[in-house]
Backbone as CSV, one residue per row, in Angstrom:
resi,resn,N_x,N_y,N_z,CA_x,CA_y,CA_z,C_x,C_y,C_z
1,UNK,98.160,-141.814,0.423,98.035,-142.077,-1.019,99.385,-142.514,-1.551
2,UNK,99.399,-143.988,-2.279,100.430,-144.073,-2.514,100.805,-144.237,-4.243
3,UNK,101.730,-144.044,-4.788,101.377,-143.794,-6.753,102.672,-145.131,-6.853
4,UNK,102.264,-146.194,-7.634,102.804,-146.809,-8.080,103.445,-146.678,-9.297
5,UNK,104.769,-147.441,-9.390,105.688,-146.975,-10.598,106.239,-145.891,-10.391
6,UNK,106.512,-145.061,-9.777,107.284,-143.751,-9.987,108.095,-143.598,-10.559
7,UNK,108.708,-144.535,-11.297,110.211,-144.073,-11.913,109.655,-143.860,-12.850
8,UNK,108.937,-144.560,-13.814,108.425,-144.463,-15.516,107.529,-143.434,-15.148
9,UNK,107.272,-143.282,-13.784,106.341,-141.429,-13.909,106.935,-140.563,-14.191
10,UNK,108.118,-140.391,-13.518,109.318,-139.415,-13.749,109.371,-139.042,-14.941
11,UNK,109.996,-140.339,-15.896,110.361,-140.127,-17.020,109.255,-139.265,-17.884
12,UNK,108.248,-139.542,-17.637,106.576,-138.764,-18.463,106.440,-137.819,-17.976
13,UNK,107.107,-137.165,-16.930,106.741,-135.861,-16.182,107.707,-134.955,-16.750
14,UNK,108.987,-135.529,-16.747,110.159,-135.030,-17.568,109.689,-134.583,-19.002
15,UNK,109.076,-135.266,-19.504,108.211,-135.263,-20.914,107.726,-133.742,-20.938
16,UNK,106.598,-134.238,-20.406,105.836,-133.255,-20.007,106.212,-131.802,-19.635
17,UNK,107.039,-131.732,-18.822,107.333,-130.370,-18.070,108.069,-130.090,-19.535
18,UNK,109.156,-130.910,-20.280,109.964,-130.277,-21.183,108.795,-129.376,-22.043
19,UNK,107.851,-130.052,-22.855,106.727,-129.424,-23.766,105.951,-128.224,-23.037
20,UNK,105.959,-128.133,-21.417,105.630,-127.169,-20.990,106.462,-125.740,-21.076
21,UNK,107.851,-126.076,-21.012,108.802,-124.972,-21.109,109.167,-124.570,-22.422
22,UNK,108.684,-125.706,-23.636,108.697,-125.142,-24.916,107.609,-124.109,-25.305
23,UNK,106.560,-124.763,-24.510,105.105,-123.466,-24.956,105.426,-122.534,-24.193
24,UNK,105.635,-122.371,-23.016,106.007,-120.775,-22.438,107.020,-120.298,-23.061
25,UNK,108.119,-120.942,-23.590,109.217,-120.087,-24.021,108.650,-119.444,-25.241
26,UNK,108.035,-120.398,-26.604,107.114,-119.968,-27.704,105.978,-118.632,-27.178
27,UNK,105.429,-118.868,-26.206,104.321,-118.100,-26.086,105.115,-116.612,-25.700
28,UNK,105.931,-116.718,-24.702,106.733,-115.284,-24.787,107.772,-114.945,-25.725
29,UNK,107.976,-115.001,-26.416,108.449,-115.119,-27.592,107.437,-114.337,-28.879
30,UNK,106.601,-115.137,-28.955,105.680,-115.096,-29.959,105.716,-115.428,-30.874
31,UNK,107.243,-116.771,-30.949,107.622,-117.498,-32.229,107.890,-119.194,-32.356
32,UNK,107.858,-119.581,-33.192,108.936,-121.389,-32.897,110.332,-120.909,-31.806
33,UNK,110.274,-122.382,-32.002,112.125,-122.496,-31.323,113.060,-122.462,-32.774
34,UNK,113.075,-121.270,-33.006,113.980,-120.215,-33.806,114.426,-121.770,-34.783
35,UNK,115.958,-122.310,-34.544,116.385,-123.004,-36.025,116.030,-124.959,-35.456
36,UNK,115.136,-125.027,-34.564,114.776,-126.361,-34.468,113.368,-126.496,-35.049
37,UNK,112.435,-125.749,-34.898,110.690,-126.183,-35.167,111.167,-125.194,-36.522
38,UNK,111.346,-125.695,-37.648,111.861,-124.967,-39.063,110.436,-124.573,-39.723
39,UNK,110.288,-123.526,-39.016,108.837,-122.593,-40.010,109.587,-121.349,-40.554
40,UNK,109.125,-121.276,-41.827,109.847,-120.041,-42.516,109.152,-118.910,-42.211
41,UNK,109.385,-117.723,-42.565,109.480,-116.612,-42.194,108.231,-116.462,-43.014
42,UNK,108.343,-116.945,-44.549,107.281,-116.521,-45.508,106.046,-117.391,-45.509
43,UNK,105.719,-118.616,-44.288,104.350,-119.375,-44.152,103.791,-118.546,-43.781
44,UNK,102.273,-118.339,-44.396,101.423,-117.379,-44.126,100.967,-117.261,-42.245
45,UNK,100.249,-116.755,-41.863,99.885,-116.673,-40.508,100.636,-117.188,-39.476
46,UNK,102.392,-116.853,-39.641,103.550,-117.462,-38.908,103.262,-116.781,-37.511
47,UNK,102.811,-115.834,-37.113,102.876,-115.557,-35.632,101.724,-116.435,-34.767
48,UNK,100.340,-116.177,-35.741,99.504,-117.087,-34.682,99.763,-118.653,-34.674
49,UNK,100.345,-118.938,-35.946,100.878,-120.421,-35.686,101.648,-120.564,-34.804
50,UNK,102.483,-120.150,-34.288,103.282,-120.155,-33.503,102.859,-120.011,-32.137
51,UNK,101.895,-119.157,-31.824,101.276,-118.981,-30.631,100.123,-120.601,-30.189
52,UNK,99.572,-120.838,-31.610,98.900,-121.902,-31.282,99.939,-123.155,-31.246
53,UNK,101.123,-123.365,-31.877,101.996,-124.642,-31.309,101.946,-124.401,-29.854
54,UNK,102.577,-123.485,-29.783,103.047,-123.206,-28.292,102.318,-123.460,-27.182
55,UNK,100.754,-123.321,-27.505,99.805,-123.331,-26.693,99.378,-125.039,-26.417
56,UNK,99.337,-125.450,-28.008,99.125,-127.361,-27.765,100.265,-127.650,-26.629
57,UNK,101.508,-127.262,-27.178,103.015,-127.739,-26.047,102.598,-127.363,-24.543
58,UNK,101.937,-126.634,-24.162,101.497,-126.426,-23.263,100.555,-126.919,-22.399
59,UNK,99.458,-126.886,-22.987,98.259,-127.930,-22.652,98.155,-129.393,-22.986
60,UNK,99.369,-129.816,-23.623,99.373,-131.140,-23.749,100.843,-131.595,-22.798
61,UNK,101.823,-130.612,-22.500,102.682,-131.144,-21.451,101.492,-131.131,-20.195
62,UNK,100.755,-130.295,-19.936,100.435,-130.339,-18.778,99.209,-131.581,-18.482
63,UNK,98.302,-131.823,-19.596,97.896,-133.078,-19.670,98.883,-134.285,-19.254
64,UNK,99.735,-134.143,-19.334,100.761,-135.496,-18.938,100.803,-136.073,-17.441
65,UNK,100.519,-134.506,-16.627,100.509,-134.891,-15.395,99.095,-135.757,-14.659
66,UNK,98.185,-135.494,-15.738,97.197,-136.494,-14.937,96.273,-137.837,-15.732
67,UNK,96.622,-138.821,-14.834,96.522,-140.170,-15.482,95.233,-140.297,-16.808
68,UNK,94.364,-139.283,-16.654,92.861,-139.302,-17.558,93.446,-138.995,-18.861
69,UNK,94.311,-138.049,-18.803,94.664,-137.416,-19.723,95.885,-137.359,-20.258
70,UNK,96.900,-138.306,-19.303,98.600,-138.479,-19.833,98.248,-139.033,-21.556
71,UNK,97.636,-139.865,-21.637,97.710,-140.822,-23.031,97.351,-139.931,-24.101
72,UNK,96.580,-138.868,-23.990,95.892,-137.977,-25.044,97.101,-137.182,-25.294
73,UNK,98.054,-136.373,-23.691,98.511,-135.152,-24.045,100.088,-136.097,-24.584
74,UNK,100.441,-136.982,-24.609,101.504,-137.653,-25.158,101.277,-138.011,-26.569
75,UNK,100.222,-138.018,-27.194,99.663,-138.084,-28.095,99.552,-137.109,-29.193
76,UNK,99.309,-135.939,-28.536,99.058,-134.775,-29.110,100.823,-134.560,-29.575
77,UNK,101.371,-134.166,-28.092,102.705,-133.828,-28.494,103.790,-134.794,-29.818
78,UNK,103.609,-136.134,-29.653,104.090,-136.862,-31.119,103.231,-136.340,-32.406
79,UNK,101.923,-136.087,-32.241,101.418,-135.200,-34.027,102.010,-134.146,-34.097
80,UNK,102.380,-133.135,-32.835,102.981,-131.722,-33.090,104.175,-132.166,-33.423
81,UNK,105.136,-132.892,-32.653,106.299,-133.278,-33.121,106.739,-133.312,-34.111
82,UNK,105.708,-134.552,-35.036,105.770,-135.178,-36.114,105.427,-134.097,-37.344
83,UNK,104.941,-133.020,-36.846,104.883,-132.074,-37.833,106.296,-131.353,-38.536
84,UNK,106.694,-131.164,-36.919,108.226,-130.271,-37.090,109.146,-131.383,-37.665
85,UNK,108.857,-132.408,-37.658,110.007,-133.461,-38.327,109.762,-133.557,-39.903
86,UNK,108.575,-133.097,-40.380,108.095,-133.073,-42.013,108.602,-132.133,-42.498
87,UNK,108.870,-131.188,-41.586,109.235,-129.654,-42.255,110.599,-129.829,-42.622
88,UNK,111.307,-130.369,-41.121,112.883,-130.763,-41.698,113.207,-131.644,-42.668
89,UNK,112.267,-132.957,-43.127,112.274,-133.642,-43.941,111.894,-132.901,-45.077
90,UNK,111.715,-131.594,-45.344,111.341,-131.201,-46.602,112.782,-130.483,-46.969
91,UNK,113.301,-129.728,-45.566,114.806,-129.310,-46.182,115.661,-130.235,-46.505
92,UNK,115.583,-131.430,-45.856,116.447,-132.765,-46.567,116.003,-132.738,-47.925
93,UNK,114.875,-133.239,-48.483,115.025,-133.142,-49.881,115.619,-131.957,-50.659
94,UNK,115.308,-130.522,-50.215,115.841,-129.708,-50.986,117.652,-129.729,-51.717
95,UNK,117.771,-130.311,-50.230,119.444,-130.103,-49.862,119.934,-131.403,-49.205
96,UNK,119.435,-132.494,-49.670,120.381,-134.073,-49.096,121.785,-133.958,-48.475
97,UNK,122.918,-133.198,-49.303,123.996,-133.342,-48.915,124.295,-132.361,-47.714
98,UNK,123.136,-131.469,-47.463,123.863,-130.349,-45.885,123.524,-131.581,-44.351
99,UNK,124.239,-131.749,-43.691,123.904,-132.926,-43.143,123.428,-132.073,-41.221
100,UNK,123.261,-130.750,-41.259,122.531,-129.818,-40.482,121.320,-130.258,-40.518
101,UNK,120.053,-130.556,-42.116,119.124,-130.543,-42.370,118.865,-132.368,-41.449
102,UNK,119.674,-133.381,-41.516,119.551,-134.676,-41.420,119.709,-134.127,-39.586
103,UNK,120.484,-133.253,-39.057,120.607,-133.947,-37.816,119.491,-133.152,-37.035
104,UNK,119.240,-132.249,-37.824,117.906,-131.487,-36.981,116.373,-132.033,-37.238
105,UNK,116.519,-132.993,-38.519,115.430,-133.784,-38.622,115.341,-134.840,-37.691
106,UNK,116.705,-135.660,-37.203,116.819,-136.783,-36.066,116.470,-136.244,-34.937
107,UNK,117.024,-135.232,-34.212,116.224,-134.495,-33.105,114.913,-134.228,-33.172
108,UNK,114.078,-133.799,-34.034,113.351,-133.669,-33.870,112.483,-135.305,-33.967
109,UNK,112.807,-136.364,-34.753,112.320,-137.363,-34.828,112.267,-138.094,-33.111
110,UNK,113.036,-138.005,-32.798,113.753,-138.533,-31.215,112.584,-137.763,-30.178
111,UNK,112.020,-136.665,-30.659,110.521,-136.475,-29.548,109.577,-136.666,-30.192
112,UNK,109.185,-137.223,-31.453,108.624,-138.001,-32.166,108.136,-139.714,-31.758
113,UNK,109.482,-140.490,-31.307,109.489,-141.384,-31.081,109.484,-141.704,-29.915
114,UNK,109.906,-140.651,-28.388,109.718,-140.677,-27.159,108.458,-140.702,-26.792
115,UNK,107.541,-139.549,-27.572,106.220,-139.054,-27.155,105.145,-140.680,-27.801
116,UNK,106.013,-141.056,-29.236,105.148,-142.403,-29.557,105.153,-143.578,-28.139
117,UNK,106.338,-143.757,-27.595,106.817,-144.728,-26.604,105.928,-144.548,-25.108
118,UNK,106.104,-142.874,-25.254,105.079,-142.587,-23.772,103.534,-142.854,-23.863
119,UNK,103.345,-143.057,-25.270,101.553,-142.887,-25.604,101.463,-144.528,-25.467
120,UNK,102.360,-145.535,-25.852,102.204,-146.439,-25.998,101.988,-146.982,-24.626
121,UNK,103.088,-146.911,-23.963,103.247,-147.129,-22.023,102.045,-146.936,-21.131
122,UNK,101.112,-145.867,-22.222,99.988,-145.104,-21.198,98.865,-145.679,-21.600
123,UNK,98.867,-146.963,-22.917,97.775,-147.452,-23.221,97.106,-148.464,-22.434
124,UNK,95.945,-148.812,-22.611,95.509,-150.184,-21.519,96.080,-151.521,-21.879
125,UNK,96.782,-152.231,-20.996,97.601,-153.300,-21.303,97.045,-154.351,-22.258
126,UNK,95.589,-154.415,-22.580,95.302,-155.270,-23.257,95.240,-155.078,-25.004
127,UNK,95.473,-153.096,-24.958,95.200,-152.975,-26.281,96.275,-153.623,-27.195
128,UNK,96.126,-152.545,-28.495,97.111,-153.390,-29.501,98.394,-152.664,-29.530
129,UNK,97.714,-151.154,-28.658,99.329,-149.791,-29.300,100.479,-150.470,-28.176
130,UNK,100.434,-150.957,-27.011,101.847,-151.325,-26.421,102.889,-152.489,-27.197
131,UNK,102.414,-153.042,-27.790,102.968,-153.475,-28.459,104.151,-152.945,-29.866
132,UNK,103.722,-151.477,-30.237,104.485,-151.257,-30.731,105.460,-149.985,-29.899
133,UNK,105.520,-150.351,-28.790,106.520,-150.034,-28.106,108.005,-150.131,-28.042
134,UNK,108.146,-151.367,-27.967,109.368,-151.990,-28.503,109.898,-151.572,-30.010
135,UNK,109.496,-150.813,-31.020,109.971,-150.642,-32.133,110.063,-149.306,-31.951
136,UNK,109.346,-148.303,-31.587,109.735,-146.978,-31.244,110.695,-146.872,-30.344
137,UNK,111.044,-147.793,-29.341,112.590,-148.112,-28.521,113.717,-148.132,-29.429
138,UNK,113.905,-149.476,-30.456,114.708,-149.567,-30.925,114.969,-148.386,-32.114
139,UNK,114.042,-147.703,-32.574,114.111,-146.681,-33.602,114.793,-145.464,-32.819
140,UNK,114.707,-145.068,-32.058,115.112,-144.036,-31.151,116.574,-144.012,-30.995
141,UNK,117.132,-145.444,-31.433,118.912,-145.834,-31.590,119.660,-144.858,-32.784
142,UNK,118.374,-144.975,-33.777,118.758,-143.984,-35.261,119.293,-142.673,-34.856
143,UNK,118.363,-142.123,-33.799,118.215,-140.883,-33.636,119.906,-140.970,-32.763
144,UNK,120.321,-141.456,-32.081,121.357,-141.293,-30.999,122.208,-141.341,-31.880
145,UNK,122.598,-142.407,-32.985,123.242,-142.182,-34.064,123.750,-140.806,-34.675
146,UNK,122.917,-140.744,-35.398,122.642,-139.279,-35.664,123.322,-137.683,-34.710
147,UNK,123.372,-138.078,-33.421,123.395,-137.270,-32.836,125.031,-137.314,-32.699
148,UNK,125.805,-138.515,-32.573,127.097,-139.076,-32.541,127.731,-137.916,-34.133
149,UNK,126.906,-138.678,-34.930,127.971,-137.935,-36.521,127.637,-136.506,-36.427
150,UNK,127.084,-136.271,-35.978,126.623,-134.450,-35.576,128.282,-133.963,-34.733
151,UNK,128.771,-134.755,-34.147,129.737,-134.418,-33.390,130.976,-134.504,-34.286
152,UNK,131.026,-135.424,-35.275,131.875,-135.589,-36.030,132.216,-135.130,-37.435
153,UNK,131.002,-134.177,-38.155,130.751,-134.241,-39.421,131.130,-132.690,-38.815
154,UNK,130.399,-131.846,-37.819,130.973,-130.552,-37.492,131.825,-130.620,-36.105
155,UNK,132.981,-131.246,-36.113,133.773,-131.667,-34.653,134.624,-130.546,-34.497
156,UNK,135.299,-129.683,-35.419,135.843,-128.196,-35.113,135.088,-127.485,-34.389
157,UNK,133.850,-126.744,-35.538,132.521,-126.111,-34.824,132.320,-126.487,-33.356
158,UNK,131.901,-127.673,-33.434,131.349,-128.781,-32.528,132.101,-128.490,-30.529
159,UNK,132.932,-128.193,-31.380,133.982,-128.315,-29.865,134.446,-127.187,-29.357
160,UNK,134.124,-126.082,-30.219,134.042,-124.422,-29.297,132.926,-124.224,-28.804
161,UNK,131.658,-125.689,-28.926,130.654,-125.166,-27.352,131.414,-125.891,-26.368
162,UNK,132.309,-126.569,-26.138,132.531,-127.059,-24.871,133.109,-125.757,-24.039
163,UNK,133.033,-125.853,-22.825,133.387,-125.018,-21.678,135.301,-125.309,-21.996
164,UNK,135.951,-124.337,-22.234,137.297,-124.313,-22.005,138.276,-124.749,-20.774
165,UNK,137.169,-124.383,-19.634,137.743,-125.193,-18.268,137.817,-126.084,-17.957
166,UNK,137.084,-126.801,-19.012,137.073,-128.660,-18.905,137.902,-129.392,-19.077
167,UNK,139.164,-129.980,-18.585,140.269,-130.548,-18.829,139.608,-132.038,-19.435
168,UNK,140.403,-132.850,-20.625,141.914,-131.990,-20.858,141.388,-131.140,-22.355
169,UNK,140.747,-131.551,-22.329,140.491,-130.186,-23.677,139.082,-129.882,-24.235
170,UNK,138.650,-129.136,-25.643,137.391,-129.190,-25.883,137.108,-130.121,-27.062
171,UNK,138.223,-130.412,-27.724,138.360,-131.760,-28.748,138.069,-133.214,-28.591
172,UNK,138.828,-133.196,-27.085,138.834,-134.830,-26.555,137.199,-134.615,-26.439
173,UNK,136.362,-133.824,-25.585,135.002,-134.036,-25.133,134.033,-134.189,-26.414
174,UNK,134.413,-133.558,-27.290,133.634,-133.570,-28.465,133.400,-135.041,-29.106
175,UNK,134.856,-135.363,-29.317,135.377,-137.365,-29.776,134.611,-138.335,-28.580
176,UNK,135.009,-137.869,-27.539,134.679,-138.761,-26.307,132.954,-138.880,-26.257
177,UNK,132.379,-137.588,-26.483,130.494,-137.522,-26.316,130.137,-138.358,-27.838
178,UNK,131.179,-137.725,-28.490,130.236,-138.515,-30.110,130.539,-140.371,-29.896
179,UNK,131.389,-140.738,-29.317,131.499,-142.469,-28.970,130.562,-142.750,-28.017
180,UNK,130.310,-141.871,-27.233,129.540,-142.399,-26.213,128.008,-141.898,-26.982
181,UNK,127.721,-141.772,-27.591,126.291,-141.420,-28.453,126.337,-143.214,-29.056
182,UNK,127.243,-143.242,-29.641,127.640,-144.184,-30.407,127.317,-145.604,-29.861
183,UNK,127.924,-145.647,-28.729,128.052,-146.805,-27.803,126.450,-147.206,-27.200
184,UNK,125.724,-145.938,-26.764,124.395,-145.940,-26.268,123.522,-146.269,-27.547
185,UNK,123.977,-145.870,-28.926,122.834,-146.717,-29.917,123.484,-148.012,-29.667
186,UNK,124.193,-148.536,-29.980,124.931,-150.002,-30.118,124.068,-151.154,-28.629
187,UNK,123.899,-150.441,-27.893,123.010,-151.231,-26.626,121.771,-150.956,-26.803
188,UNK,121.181,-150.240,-27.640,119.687,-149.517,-27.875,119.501,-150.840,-28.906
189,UNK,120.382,-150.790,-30.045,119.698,-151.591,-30.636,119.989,-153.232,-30.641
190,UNK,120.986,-153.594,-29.537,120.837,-154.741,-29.497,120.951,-155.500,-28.008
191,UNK,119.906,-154.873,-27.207,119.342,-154.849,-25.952,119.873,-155.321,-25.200
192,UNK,121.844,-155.341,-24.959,122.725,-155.185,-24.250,122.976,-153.876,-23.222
193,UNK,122.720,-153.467,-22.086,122.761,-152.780,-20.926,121.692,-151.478,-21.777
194,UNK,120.702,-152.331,-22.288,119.854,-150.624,-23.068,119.549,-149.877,-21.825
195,UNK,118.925,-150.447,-20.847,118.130,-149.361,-19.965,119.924,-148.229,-19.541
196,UNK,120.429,-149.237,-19.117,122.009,-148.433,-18.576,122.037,-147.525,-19.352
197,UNK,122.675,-147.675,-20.522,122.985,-146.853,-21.423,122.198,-145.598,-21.849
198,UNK,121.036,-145.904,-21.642,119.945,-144.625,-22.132,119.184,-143.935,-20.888
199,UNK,119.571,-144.685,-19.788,120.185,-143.765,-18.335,120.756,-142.560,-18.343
200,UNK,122.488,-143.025,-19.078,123.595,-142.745,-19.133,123.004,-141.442,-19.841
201,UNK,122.774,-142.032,-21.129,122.441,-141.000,-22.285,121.713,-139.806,-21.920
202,UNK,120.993,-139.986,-20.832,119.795,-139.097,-20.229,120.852,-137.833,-19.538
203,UNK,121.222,-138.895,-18.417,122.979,-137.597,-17.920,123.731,-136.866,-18.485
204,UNK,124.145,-137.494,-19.570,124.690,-136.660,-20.698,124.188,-135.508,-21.157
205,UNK,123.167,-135.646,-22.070,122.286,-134.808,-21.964,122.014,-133.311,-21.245
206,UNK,121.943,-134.073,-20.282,121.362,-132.493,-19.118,122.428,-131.921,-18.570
207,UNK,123.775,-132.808,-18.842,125.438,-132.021,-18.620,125.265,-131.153,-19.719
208,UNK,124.998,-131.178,-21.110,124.665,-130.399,-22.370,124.410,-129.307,-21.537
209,UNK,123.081,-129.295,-20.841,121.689,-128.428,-20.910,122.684,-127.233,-19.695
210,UNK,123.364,-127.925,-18.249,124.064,-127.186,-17.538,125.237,-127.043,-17.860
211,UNK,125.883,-127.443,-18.629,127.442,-126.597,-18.686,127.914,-126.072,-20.016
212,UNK,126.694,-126.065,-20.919,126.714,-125.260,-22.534,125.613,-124.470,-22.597
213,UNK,123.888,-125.261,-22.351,122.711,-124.383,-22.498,122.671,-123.034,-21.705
214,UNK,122.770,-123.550,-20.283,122.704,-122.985,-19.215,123.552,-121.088,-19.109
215,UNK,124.931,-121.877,-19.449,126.089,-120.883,-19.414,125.167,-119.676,-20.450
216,UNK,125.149,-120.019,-21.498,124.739,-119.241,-22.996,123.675,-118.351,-22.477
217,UNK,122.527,-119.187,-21.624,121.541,-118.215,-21.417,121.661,-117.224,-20.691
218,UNK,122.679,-117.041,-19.928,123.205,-116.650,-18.773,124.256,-115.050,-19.272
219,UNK,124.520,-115.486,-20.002,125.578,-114.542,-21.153,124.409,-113.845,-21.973
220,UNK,123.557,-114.159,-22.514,122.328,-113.176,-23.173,121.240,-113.547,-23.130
221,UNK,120.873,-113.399,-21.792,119.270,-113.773,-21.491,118.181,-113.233,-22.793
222,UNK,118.470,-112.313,-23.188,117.692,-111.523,-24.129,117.635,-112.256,-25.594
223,UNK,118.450,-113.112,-25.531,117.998,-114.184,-27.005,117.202,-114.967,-27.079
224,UNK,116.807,-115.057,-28.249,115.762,-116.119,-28.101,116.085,-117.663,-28.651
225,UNK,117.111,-117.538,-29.080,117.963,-118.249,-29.635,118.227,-119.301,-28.344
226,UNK,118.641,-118.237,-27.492,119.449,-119.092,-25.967,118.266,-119.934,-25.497
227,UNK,116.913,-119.402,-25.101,115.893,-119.621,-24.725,115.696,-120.888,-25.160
228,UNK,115.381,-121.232,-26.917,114.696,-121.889,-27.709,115.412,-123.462,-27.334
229,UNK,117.126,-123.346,-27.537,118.357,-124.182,-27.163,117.997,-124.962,-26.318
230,UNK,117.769,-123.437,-24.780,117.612,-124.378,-23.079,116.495,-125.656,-23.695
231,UNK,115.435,-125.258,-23.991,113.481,-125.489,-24.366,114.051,-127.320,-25.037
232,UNK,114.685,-126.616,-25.643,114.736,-127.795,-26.859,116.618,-129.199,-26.093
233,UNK,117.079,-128.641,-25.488,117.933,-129.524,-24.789,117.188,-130.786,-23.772
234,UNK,116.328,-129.615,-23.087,115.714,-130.106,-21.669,114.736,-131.414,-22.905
235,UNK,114.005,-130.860,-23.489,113.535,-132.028,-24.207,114.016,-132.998,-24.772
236,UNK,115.165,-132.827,-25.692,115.806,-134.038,-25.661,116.349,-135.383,-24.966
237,UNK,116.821,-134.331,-23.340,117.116,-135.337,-22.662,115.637,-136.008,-21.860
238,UNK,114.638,-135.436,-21.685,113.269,-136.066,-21.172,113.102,-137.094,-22.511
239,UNK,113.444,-136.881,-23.640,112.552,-137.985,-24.325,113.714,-139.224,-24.162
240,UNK,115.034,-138.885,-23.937,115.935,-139.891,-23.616,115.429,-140.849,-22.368
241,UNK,114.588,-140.111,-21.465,114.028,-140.552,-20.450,113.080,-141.476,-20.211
242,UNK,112.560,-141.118,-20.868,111.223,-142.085,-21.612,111.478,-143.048,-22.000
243,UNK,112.461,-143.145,-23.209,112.672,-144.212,-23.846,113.448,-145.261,-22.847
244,UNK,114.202,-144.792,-21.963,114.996,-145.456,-20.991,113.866,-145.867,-20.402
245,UNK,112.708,-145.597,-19.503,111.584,-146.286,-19.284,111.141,-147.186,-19.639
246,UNK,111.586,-147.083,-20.905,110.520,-148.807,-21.985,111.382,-149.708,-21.405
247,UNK,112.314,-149.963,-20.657,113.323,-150.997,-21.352,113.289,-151.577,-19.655
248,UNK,113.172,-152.290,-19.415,113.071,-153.592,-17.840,114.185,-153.785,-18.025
249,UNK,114.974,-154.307,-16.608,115.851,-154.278,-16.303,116.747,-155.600,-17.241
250,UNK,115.817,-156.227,-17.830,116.447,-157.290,-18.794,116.461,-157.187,-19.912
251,UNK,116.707,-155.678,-20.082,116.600,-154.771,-20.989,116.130,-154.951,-22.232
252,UNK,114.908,-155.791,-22.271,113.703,-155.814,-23.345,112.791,-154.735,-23.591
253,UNK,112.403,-154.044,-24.452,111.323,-152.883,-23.752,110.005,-153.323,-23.181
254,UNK,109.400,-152.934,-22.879,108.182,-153.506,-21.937,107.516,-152.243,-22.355
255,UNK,106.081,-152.839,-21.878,104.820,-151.838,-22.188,104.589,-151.567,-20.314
256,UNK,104.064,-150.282,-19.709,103.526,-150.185,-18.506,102.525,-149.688,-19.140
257,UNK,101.758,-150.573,-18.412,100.118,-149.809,-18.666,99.613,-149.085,-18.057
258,UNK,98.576,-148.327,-18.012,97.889,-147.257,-17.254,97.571,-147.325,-15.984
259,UNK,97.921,-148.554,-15.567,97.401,-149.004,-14.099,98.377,-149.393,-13.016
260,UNK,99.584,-148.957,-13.761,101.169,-148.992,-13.229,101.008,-147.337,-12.817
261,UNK,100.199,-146.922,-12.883,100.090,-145.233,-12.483,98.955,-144.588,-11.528
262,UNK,98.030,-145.720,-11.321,97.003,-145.135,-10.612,97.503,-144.913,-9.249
263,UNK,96.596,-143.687,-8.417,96.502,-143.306,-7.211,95.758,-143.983,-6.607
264,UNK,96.792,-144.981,-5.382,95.887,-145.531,-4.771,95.316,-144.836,-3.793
C-alpha cells in the first residue's frame, strides 16, 4: 500500500494530533487552555463547556487521520477555533490599547486560518473552496506579524522565557526571533521563498515548544497552565505546517485535493 503526497499528510497529521493533545489536556483538566481559549469564569455551564470543546478537539483531530473524514474534522476544528478568536475579539474591543488582547486574538486566528487552508487542500479539486486557499495562505502572514510585535511590545518580559544557557544572551534571541517572525511574513506575503520560510517558521516554533514549553512543564508538571502552553505551542507550530503545505515549490499556494491522499 502505497499513500501519495506524504508531506502535505504530515502537515494535517501535525494538525490533527495538535487538536488531539488539546482535548486530552482540556478533558483532564476539566477546563479551556487556561489564558488562550478566553472563557470567563462567570459563562454559565463553564465546566461542561469545556469538557464538550475538548471533546470536538478530540474527535475532530482524530477525524483528520482518515481521508472520509479529514475535510469534516478540519472543518470542525476552524468553527471551534473561530469561536475562541470571537471571544478574544471581544476583549479587543473592551480594551483596544492592551496589545496581550490583539496578540492572543492573532494566535488564535493563525489555527483559524491553518484549519481554513487544511479544509480547503482536502476539498475535491473541482470544487469552489480550493480556491480560497491561497488567501487563507497569505492571511496567515498577519498572524506571523503579530507574533514578531509580541516580541517587541513585551521584549523585557519577553526575554526571561529564553533559556539563560543560550549564548550570547536572552535579549539578542528575543530581537533575533521577533525579525525572523518578521522576515517569514515578508515572504508569506509576497511569495518570495514562502514555502522556505514557513518551513523555517515551523522549526522555530517547536524550538519554542522544546527549550521554553518543554523545560516549564518539567519544573511543574502539576500546572495547568504548563500543560495548556505545551497544547497550545505544539499547535501553533502544526498550523505553521499546514500553511507551509499550501505553497509549491514556486511558492504560489496550491490547492491538493483529496486524491493527493488516497490509499493506493
Amino acid at each position: 500500500m502505497a499513500i501519495r503526497s506524504l508531506s502535505p499528510r504530515l502537515g494535517l497529521w501535525a494538525f490533527g494530533s495538535a487538536a488531539i493533545i488539546l482535548g486530552v489536556v482540556g478533558i483532564a483538566w476539566g477546563d479551556f487552555a487556561t489564558n488562550w481559549q478566553r472563557v470567563q469564569p462567570s459563562v454559565p455551564f463553564r465546566e461542561p463547556l469545556a469538557y464538550f470543546a475538548a471533546a470536538c478537539e478530540l474527535l475532530s483531530g482524530f477525524a483528520i487521520f482518515w481521508r472520509r473524514t479529514a475535510q469534516a474534522g478540519a472543518f470542525f476544528l476552524t468553527i471551534l477555533y473561530s469561536i475562541f478568536a470571537l471571544l478574544w475579539l471581544v476583549q479587543i474591543i473592551a480594551s483596544p490599547l492592551v496589545y496581550d488582547n490583539w496578540g492572543n486574538f492573532f494566535e488564535e486566528l493563525s489555527l483559524v486560518l491553518a484549519g481554513a487552508v487544511a479544509s480547503t487542500m482536502l476539498a475535491p479539486p473541482d470544487s469552489f473552496r480550493p480556491r480560497h486557499t491561497a488567501l487563507a495562505s497569505r492571511l496567515y502572514g498577519i498572524c506571523v506579524v503579530s507574533f514578531s510585535l509580541a516580541h517587541f511590545v513585551y521584549f523585557s518580559a519577553a526575554a526571561t522565557w529564553v533559556p539563560k544557557w543560550i549564548p550570547p544572551g536572552q535579549k539578542f534571541w528575543i530581537a533575533a526571533t521577533g525579525a525572523f517572525f518578521l522576515m517569514a511574513a515578508a515572504a508569506i506575503f509576497t511569495g518570495i521563498a514562502a514555502k522556505l520560510a514557513t518551513r523555517l517558521l515551523t522549526i522555530m516554533i517547536l524550538c519554542f515548544e522544546i527549550l521554553v514549553w518543554v523545560p516549564k512543564l518539567q519544573a511543574a508538571p502539576h500546572d495547568h497552565f504548563n500543560w495548556a502552553g505545551n497544547a497550545i505551542c505544539i499547535a501553533l507550530a502544526a498550523a505553521a505546517w499546514v500553511v507551509s503545505d499550501s505553497f509549491r515549490r514556486s511558492e504560489a499556494p496550491h490547492t491538493v485535493g483529496s486524491r493527493d491522499f488516497e490509499i493506493a
